[in-house]
PAKERO-522374 format. One record per atom (N, C-alpha, C, O, CB): x, y, z; residue in three letters; atom name; residue number from 1; chain. Coordinates in Angstrom, 1 decimal, always signed. Last residue first. Glycine has a CB too. Layout:
<rs>
R      xx      yy      zz    r   a    k  c
R       X       Y       Z  ala  CA  NUM  A
...
</rs>
This chain:
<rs>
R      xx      yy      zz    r   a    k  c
R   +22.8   -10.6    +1.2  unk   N  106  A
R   +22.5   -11.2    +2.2  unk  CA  106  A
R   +22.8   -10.0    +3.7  unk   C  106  A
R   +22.5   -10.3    +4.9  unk   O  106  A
R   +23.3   -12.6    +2.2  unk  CB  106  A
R   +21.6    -9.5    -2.1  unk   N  105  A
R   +22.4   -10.1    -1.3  unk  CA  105  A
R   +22.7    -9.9    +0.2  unk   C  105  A
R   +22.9    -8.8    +0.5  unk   O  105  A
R   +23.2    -9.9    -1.9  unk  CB  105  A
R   +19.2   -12.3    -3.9  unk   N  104  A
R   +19.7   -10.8    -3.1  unk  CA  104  A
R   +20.8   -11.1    -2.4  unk   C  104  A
R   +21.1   -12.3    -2.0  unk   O  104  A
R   +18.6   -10.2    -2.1  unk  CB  104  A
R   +19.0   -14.9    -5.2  unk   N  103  A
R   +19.7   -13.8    -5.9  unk  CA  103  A
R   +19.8   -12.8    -5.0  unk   C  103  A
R   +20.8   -12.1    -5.4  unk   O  103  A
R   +19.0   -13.4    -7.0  unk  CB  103  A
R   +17.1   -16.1    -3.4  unk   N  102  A
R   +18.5   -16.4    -3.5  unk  CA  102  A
R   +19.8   -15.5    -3.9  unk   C  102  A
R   +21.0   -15.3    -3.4  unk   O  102  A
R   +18.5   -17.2    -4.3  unk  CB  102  A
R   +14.5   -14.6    -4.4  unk   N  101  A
R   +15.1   -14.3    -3.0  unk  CA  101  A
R   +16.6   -14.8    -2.4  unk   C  101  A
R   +17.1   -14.4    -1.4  unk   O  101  A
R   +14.2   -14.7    -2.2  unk  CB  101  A
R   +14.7   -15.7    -7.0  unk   N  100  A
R   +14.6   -14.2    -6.8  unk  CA  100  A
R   +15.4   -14.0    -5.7  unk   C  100  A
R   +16.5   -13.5    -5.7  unk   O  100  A
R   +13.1   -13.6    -6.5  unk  CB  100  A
R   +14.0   -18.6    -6.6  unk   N   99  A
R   +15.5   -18.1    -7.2  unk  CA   99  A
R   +15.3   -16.9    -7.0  unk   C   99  A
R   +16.5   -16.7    -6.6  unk   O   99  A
R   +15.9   -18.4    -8.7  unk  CB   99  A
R   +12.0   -18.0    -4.8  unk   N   98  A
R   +13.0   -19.1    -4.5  unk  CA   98  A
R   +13.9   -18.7    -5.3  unk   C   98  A
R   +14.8   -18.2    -4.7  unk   O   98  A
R   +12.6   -20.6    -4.8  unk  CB   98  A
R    +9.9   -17.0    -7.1  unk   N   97  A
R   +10.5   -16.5    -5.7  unk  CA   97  A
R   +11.4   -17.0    -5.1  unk   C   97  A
R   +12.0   -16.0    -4.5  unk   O   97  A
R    +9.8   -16.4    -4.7  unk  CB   97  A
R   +11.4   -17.8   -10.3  unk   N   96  A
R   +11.0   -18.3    -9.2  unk  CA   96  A
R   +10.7   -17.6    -8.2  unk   C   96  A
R   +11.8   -17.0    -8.2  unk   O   96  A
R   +11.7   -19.1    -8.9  unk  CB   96  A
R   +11.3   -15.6   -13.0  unk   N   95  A
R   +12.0   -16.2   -12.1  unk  CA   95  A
R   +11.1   -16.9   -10.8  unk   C   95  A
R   +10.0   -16.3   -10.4  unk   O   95  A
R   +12.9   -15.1   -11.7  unk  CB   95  A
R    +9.9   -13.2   -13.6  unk   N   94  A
R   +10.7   -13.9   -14.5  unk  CA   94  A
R   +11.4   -15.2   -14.2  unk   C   94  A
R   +12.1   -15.7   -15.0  unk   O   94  A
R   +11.5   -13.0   -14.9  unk  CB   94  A
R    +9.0   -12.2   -12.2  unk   N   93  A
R    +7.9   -12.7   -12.5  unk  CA   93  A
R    +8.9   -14.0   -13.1  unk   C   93  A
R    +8.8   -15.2   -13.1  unk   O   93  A
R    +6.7   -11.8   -13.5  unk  CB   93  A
R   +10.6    -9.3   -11.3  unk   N   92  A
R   +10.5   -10.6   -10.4  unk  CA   92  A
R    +9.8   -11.8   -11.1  unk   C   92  A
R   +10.0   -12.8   -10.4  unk   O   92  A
R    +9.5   -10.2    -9.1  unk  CB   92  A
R    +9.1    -7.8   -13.2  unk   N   91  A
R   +11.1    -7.9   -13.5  unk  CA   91  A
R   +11.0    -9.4   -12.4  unk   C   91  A
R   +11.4   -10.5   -12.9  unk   O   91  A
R   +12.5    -5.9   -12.5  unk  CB   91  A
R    +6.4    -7.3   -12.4  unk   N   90  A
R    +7.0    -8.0   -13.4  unk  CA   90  A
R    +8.1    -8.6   -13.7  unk   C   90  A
R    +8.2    -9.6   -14.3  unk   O   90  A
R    +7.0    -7.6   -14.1  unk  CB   90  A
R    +7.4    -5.8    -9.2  unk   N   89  A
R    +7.0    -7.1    -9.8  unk  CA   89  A
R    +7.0    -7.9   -10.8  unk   C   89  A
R    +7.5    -9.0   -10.7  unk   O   89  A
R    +6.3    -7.2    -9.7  unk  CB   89  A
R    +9.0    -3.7   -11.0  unk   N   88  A
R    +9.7    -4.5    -9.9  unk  CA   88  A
R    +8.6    -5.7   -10.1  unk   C   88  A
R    +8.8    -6.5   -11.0  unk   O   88  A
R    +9.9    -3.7    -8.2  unk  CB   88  A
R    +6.3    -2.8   -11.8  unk   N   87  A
R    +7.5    -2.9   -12.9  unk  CA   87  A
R    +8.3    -3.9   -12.1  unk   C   87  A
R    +8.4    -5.0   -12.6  unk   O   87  A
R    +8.4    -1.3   -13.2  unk  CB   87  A
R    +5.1    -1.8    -9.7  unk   N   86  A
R    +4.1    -2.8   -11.0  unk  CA   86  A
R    +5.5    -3.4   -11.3  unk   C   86  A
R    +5.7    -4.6   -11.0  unk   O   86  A
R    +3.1    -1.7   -12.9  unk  CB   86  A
R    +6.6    -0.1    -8.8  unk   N   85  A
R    +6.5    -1.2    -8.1  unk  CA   85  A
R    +5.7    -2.4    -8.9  unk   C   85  A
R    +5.8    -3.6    -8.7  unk   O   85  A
R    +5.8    -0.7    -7.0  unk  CB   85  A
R    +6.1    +1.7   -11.2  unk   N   84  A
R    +7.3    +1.9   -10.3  unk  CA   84  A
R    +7.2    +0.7   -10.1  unk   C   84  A
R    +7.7    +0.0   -10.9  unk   O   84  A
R    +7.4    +3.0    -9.1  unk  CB   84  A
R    +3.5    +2.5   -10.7  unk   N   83  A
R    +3.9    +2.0   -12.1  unk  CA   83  A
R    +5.1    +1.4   -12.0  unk   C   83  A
R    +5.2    +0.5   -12.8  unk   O   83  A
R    +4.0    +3.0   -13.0  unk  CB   83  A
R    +3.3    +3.8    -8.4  unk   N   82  A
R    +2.6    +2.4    -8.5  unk  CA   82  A
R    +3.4    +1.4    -9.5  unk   C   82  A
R    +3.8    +0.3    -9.4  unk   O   82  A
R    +0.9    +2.5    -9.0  unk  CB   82  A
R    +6.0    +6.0    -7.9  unk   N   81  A
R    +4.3    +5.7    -8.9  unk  CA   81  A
R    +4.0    +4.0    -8.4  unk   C   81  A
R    +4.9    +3.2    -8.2  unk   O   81  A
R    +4.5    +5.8   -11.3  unk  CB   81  A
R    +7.3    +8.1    -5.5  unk   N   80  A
R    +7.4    +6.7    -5.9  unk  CA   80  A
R    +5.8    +6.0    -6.6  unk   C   80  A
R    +4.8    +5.6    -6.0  unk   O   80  A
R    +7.8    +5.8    -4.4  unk  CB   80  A
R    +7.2    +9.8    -3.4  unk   N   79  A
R    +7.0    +9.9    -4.8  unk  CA   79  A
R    +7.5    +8.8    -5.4  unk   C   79  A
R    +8.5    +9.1    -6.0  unk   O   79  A
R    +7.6   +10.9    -5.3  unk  CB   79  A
R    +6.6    +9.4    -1.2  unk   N   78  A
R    +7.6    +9.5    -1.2  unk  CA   78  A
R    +8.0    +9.4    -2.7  unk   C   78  A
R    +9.0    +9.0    -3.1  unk   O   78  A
R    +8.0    +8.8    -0.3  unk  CB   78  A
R    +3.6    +9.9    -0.9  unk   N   77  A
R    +4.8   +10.6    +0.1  unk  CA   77  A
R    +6.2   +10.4    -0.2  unk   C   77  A
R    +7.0   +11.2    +0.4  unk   O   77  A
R    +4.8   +10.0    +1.4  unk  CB   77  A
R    +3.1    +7.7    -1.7  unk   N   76  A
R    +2.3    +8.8    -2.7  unk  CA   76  A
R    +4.0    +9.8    -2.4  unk   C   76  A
R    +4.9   +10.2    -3.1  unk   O   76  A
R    +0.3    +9.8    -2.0  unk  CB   76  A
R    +3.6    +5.2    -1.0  unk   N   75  A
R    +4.5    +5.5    -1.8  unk  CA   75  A
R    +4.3    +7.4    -2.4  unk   C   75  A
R    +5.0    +8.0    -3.2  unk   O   75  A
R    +4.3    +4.3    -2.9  unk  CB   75  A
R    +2.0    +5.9    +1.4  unk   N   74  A
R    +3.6    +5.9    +1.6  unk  CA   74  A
R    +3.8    +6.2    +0.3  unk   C   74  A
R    +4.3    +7.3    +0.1  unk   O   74  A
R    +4.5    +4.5    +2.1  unk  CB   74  A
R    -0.2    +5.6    +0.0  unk   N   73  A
R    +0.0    +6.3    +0.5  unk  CA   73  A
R    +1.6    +7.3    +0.6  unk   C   73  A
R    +2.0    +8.4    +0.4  unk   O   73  A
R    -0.6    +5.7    +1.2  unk  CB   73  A
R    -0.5    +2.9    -0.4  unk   N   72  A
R    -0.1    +3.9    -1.8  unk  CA   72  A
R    +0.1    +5.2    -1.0  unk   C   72  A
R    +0.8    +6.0    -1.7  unk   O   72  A
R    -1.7    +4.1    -3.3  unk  CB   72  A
R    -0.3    +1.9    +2.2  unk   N   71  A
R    +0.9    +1.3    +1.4  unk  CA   71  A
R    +0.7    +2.3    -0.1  unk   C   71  A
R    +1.6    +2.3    -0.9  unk   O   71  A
R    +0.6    -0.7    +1.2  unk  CB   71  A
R    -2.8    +2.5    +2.5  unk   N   70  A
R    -2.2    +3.0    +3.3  unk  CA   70  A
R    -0.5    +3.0    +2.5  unk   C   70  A
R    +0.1    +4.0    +2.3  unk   O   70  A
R    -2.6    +2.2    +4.7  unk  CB   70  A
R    -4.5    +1.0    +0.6  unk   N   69  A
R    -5.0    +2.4    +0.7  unk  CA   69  A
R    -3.5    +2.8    +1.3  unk   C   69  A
R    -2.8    +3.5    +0.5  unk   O   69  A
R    -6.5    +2.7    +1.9  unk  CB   69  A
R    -3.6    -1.8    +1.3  unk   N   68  A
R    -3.2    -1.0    +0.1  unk  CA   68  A
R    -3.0    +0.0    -0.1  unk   C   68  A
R    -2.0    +0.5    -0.6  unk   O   68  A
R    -3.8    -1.1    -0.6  unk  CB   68  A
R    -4.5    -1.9    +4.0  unk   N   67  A
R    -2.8    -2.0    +3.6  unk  CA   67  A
R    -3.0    -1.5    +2.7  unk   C   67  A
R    -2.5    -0.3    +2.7  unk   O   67  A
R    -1.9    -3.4    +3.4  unk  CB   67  A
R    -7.6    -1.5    +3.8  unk   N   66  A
R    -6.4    -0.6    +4.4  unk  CA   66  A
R    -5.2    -0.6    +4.7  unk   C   66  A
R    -4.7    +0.2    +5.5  unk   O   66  A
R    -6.7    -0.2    +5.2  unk  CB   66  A
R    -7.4    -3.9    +2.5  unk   N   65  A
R    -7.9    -3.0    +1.8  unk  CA   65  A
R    -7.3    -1.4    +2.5  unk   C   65  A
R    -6.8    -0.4    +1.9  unk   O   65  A
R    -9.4    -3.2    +1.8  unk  CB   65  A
R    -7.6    -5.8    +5.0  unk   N   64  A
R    -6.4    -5.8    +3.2  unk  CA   64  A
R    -6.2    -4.4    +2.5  unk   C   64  A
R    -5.1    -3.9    +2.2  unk   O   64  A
R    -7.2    -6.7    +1.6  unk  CB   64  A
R    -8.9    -5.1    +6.5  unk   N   63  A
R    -7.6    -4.8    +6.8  unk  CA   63  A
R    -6.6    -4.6    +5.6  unk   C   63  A
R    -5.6    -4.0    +5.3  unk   O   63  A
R    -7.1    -5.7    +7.6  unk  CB   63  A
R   -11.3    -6.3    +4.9  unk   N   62  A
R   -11.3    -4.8    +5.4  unk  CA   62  A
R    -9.8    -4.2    +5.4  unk   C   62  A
R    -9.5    -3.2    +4.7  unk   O   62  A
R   -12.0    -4.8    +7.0  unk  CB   62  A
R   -10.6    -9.2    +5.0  unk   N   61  A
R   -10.5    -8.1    +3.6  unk  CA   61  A
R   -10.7    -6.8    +4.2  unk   C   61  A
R    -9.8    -6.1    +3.8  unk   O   61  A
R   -11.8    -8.3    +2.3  unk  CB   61  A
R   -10.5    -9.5    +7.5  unk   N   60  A
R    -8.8    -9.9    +6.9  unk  CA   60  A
R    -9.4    -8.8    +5.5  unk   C   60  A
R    -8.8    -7.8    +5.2  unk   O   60  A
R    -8.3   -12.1    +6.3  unk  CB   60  A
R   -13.0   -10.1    +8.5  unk   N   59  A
R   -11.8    -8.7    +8.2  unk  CA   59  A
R   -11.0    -8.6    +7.9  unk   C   59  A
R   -10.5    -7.5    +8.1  unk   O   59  A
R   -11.3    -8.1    +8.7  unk  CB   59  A
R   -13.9   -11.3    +6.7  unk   N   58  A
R   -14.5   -10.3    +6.6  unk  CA   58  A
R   -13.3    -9.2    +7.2  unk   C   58  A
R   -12.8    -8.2    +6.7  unk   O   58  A
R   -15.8   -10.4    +7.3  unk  CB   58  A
R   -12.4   -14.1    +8.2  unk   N   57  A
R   -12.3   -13.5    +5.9  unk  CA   57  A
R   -12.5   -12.2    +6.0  unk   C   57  A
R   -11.6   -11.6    +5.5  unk   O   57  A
R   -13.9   -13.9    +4.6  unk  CB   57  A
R   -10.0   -14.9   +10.4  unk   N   56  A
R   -11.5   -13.6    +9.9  unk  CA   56  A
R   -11.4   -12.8    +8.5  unk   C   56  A
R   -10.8   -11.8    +7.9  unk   O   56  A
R   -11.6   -11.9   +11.2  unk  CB   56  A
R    -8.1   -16.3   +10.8  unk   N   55  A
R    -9.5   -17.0    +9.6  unk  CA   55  A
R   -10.4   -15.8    +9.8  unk   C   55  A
R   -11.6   -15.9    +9.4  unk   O   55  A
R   -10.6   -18.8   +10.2  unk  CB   55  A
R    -6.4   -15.3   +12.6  unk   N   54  A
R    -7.7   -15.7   +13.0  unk  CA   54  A
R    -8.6   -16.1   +12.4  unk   C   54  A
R    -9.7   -16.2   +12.8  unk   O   54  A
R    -8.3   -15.1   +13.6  unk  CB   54  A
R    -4.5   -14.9   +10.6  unk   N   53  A
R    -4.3   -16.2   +11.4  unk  CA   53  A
R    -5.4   -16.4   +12.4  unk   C   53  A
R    -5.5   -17.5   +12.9  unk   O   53  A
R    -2.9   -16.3   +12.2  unk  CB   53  A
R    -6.1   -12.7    +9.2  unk   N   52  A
R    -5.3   -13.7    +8.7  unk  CA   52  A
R    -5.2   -15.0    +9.6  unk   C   52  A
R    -5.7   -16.1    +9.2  unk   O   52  A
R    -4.1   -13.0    +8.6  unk  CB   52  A
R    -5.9   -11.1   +11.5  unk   N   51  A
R    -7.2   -11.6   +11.0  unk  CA   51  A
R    -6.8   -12.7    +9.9  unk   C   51  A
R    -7.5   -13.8   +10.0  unk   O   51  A
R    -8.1   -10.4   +10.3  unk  CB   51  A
R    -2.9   -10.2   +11.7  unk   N   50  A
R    -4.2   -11.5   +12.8  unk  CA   50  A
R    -5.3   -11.3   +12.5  unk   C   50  A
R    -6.0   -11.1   +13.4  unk   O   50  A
R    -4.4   -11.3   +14.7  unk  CB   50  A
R    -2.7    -9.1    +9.0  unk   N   49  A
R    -1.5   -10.2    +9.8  unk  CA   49  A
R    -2.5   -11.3   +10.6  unk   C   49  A
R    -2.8   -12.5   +10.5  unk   O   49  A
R    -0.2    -9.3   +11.1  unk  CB   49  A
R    -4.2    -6.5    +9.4  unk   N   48  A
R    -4.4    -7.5    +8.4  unk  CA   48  A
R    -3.5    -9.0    +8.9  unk   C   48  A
R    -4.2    -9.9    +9.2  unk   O   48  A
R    -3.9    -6.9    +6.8  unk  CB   48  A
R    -2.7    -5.5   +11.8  unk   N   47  A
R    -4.0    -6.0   +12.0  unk  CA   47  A
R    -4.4    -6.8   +10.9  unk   C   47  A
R    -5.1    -7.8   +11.2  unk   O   47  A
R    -4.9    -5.0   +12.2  unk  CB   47  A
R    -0.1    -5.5   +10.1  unk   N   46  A
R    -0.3    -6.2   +11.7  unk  CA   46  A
R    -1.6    -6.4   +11.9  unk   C   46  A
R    -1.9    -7.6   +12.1  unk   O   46  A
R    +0.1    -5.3   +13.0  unk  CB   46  A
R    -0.8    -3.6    +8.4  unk   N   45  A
R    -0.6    -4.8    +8.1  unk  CA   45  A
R    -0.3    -5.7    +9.4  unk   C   45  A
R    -0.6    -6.9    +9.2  unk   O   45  A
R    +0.4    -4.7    +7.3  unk  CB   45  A
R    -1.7    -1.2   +10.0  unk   N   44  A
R    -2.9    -1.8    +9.7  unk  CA   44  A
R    -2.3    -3.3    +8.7  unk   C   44  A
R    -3.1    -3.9    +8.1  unk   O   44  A
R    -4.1    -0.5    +8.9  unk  CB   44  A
R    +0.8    -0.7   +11.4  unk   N   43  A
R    -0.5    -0.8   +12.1  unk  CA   43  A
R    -1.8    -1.9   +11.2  unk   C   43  A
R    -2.5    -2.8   +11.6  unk   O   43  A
R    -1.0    +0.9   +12.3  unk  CB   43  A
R    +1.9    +0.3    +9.3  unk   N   42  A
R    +2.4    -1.1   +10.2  unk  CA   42  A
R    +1.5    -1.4   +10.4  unk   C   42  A
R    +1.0    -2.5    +9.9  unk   O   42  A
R    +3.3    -1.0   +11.4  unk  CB   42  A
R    +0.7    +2.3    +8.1  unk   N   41  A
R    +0.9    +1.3    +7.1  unk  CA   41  A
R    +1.3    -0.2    +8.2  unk   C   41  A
R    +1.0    -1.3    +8.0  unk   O   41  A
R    +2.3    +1.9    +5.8  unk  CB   41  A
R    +1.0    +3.9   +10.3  unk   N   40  A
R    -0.4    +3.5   +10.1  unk  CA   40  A
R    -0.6    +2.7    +9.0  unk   C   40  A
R    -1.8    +2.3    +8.7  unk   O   40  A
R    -1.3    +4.6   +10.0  unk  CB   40  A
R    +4.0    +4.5   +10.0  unk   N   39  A
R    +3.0    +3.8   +10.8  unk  CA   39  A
R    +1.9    +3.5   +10.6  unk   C   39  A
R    +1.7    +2.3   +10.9  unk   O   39  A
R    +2.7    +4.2   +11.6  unk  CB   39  A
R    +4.1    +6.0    +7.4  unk   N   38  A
R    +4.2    +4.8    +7.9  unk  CA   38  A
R    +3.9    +4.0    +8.4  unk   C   38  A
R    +3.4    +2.9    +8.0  unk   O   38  A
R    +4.6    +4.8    +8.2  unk  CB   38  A
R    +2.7    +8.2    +8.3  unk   N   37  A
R    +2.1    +7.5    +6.8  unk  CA   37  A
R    +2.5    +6.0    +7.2  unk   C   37  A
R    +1.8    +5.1    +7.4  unk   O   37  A
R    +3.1    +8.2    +5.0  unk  CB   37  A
R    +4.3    +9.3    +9.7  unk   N   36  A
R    +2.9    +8.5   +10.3  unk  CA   36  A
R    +2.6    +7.8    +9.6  unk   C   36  A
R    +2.1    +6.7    +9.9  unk   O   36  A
R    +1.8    +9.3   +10.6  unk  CB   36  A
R    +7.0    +9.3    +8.6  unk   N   35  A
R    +6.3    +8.5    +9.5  unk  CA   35  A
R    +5.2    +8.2   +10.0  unk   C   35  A
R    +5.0    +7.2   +10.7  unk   O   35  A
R    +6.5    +8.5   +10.1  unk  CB   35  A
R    +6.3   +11.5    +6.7  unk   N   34  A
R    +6.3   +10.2    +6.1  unk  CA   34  A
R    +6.2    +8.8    +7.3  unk   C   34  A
R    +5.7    +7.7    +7.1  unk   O   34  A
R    +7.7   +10.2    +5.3  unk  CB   34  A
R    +3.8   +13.7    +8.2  unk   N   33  A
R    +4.9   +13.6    +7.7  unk  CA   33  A
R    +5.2   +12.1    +7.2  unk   C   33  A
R    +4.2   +11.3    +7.5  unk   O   33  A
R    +5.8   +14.1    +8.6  unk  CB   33  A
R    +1.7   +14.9    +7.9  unk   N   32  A
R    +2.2   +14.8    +9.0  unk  CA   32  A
R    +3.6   +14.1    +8.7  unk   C   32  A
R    +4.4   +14.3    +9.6  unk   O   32  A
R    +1.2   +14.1   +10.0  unk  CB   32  A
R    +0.9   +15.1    +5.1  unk   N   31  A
R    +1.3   +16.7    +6.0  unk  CA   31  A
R    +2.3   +16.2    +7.4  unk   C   31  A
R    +3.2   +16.8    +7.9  unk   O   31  A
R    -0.5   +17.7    +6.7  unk  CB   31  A
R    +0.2   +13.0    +5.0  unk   N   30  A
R    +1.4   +13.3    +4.7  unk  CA   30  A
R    +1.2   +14.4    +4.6  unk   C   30  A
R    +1.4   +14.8    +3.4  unk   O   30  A
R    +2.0   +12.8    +3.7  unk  CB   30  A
R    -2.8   +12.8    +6.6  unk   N   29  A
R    -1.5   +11.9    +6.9  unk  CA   29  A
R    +0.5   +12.6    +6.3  unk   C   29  A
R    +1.5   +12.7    +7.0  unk   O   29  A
R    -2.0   +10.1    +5.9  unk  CB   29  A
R    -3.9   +14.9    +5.3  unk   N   28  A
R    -3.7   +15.2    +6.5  unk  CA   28  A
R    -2.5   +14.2    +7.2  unk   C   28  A
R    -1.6   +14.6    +7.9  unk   O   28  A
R    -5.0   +15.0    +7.0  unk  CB   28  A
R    -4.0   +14.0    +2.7  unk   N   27  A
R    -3.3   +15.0    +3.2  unk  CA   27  A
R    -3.0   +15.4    +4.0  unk   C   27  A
R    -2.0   +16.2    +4.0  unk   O   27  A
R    -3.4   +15.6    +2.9  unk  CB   27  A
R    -5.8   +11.3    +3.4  unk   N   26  A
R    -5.2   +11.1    +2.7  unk  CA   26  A
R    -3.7   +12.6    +3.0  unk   C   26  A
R    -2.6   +12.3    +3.5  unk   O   26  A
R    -6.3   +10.9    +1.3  unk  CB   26  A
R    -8.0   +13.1    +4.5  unk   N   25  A
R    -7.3   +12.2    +5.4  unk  CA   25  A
R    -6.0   +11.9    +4.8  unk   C   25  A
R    -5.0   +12.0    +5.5  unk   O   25  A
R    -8.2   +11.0    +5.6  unk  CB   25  A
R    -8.7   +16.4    +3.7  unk   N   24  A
R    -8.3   +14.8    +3.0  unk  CA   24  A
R    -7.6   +14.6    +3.8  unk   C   24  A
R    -6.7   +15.3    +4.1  unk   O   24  A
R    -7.7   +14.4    +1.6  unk  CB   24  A
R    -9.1   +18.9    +4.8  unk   N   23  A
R   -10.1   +18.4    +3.9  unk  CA   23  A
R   -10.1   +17.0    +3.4  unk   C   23  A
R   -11.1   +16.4    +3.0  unk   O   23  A
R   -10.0   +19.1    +2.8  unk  CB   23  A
R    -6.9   +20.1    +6.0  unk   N   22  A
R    -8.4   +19.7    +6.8  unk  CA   22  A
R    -9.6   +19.5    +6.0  unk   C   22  A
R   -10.7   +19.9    +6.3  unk   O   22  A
R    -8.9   +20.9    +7.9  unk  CB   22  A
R    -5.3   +19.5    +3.7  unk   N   21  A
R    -5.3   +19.1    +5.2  unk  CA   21  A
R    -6.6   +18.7    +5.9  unk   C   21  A
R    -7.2   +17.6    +6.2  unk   O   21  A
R    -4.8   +20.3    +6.0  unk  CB   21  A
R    -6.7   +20.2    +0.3  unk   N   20  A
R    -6.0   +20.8    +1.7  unk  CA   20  A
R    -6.0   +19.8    +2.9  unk   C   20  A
R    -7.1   +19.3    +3.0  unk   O   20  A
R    -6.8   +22.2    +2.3  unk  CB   20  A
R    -5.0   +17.7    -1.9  unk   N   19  A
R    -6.3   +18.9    -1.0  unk  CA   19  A
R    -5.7   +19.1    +0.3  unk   C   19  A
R    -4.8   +18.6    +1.0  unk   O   19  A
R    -8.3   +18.2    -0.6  unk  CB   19  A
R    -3.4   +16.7    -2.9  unk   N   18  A
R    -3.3   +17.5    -3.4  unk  CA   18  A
R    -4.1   +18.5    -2.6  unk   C   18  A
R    -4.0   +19.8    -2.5  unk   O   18  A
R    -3.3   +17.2    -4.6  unk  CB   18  A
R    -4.0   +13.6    -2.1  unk   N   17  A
R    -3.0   +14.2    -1.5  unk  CA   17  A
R    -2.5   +15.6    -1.7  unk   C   17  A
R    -1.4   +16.0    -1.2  unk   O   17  A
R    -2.2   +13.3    -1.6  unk  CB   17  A
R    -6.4   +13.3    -3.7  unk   N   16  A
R    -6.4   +13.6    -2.4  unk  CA   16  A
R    -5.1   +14.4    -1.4  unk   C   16  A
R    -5.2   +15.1    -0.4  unk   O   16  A
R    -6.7   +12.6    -2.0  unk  CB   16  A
R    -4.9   +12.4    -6.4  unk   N   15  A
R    -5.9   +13.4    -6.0  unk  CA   15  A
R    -6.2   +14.1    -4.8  unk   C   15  A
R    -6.3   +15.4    -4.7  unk   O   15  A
R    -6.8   +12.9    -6.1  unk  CB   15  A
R    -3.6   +10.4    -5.1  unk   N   14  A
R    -2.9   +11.4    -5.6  unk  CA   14  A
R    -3.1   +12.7    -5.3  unk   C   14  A
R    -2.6   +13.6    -4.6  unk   O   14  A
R    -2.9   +11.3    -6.8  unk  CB   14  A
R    -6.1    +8.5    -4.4  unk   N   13  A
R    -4.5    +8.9    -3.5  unk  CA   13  A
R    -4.0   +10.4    -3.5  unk   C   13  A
R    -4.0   +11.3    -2.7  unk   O   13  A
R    -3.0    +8.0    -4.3  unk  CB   13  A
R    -6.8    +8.2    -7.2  unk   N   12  A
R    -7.4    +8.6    -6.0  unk  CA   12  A
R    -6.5    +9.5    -4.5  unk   C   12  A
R    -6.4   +10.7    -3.9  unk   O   12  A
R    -7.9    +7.2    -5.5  unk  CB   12  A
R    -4.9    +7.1    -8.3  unk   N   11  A
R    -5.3    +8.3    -8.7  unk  CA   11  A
R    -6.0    +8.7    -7.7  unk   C   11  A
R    -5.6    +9.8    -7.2  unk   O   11  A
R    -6.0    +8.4    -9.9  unk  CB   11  A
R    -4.9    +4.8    -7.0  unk   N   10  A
R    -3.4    +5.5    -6.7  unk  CA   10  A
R    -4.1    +6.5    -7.6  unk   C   10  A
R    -3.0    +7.0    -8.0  unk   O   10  A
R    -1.8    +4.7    -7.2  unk  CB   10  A
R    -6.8    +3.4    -7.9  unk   N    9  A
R    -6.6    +3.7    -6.0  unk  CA    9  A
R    -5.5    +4.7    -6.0  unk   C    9  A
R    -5.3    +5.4    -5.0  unk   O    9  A
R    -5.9    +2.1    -4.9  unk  CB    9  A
R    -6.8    +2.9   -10.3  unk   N    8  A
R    -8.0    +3.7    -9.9  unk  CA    8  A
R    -7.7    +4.5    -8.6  unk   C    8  A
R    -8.1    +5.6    -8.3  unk   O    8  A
R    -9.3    +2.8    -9.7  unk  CB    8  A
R    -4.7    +1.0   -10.2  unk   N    7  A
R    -4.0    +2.5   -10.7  unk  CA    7  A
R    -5.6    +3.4   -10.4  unk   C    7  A
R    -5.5    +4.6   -10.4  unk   O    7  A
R    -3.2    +2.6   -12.9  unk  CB    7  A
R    -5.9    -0.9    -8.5  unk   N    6  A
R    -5.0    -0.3    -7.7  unk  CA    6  A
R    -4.6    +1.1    -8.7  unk   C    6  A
R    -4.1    +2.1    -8.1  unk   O    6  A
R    -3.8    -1.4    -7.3  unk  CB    6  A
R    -9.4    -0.8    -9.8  unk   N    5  A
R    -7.8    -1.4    -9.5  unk  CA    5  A
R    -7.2    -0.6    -8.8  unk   C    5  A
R    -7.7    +0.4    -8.3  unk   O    5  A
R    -6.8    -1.6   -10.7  unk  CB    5  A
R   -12.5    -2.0   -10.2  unk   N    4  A
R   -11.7    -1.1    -9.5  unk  CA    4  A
R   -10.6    -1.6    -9.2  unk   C    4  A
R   -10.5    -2.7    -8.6  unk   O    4  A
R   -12.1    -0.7    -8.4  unk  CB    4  A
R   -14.3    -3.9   -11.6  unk   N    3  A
R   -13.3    -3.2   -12.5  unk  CA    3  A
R   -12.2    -2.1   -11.7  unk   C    3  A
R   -11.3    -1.5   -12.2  unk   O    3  A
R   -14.3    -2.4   -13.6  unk  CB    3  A
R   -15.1    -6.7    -9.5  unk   N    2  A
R   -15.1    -5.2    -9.6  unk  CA    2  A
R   -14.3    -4.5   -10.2  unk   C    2  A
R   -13.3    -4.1    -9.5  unk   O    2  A
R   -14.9    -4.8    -8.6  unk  CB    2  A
R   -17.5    -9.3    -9.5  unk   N    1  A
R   -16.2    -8.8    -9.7  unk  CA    1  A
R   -16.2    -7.3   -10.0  unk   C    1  A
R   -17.2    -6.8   -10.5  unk   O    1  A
R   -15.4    -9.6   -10.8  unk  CB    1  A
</rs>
């Protein structure tokens, strides 16, 4: 097991998204602006998606791992903390997903 978390990933992020361009992939994406960031958040939950329904463990975790990376990304771009989304999940915890997703409105 691996003491590495998602607030280790989102300092990382951060960090990166502070260097120059042609130094961090991470800055190079949001230089380019929030849609690419985007996209390449679709892209690689679509490819996590069919490794998923192809039972490919090995890459289903690869792909996982570049939803996360990619998904802190977006949020880096759009200033939105982890801490932020931590919080929304807890507030959700409280409740069923079944009663959560009843509760929105339609």
């Amino acid at each position: 097991m691996t003491s590495f978390t998602l607030d280790d990933l989102a300092r990382i992020v951060a960090a990166r998204a502070a260097a120059p361009a042609t130094e961090s992939y991470t800055a190079k994406l949001l230089a380019e602006g929030p849609a690419k960031a985007a996209k390449k958040l679709g892209e690689e939950a679509v490819e996590a998606a069919i490794a998923a329904v192809q039972g490919d463990r090995q890459n289903l975790t690869a792909e996982a791992a570049d939803v996360l990376y990619h998904l802190l990304v977006v949020l880096q771009g759009a200033r939105i903390p982890l801490s932020d989304v931590m919080a929304e999940l807890e507030r959700r915890t409280v409740q069923s997903g079944l009663a959560e997703k009843a509760s929105r409105k339609a």
